[in-house]
N, C-alpha and C positions, 0 to 999 in steps of 0.2 A: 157136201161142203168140207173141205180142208181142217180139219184141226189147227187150231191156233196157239202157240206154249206162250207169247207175249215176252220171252228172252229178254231182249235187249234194250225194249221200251219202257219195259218193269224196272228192269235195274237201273237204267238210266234215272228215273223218274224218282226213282225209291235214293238212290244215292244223292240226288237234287235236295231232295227234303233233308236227309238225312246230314248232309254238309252244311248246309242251313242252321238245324238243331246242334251243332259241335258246339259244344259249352255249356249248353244245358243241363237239369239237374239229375241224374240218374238214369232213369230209364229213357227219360226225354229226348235224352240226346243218344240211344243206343236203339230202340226198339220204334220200326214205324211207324206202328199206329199213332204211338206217344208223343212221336214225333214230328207225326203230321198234324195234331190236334193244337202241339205246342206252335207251331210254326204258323199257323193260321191265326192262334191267338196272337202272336206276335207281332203279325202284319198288320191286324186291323187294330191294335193300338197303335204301330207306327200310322198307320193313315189319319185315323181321330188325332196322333198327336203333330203331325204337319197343321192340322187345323186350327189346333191348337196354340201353336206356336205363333200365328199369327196373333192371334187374338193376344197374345199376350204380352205381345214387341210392342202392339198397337195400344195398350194399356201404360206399356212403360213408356213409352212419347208424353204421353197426352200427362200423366206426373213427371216428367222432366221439364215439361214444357210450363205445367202450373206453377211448379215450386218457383221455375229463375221469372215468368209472369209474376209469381206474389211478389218475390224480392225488387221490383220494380212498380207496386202498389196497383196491381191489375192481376182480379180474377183470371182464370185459365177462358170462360168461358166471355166475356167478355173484348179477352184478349183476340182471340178465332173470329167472336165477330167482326173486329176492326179491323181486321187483317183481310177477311173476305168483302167488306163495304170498299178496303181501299184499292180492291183488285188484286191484293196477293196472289200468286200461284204456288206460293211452297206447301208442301205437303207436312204431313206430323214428322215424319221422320227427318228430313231437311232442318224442320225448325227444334227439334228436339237435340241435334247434334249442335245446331246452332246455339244453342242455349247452354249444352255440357264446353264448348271449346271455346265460343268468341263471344266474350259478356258486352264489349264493345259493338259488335253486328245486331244482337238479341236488346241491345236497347236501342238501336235504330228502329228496331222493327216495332218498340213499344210505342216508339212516336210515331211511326205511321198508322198502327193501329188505332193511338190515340187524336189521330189528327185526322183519320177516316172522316168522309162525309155520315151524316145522322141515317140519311138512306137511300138507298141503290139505286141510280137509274138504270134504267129499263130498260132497252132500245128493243123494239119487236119489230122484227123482221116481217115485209107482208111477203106472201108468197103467190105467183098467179097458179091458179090450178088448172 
């Protein structure tokens, strides 16, 4: 079998990482190995923090939404539910902008919430099998 030197797929691979780590602290960004250890720890904080970042827009709705809720004399959780008895379809983020820019539209929505029926009808679908 041929001898293999791996040229071009090495340096290729190794300058990937390495442009990658530019900014890094020291050896980080200068030395391989360092910088591929670095680069990998990098990444999988970026992916945990995409994850993150949801969870955390979806926190800030749901106290955007409570606060201009309280200021209209209705829990946060209360408020969701009258909102889904009276058939709403807006989502937290919908209703969360709605509540930072239009105090007028966010108290329509508290009278529908509050003016919801007590509970859901149902309608069940039969299906023939």
């Amino acid at each position: 079998m041929p001898r293999v030197k791996r040229s071009t797929k090495r340096n290729d691979r190794r300058k990937k990482i390495l442009k990658r780590a530019s900014g890094y602290f020291l050896t980080k960004s200068k030395l391989y190995q360092a910088a591929q250890e670095a680069v990998e720890r990098g990444l999988m904080f970026a992916y945990t923090g995409r994850k993150q970042k949801k969870r955390q827009f979806r926190s800030l709705w749901i106290v955007r939404i409570g606060a201009a809720s309280r200021l209209h004399g209705m829990s946060y959780s209360t408020f969701i539910n009258g909102l889904k008895r009276a058939g709403n379809p807006l989502d937290r983020k919908i209703l969360a902008d709605i509540a930072a820019n239009d105090t007028a539209g966010f108290a329509a929505l508290i009278a529908q919430a509050k003016a919801a029926p007590a509970t859901v009808s149902k309608t069940v679908a039969t299906h023939a099998a």
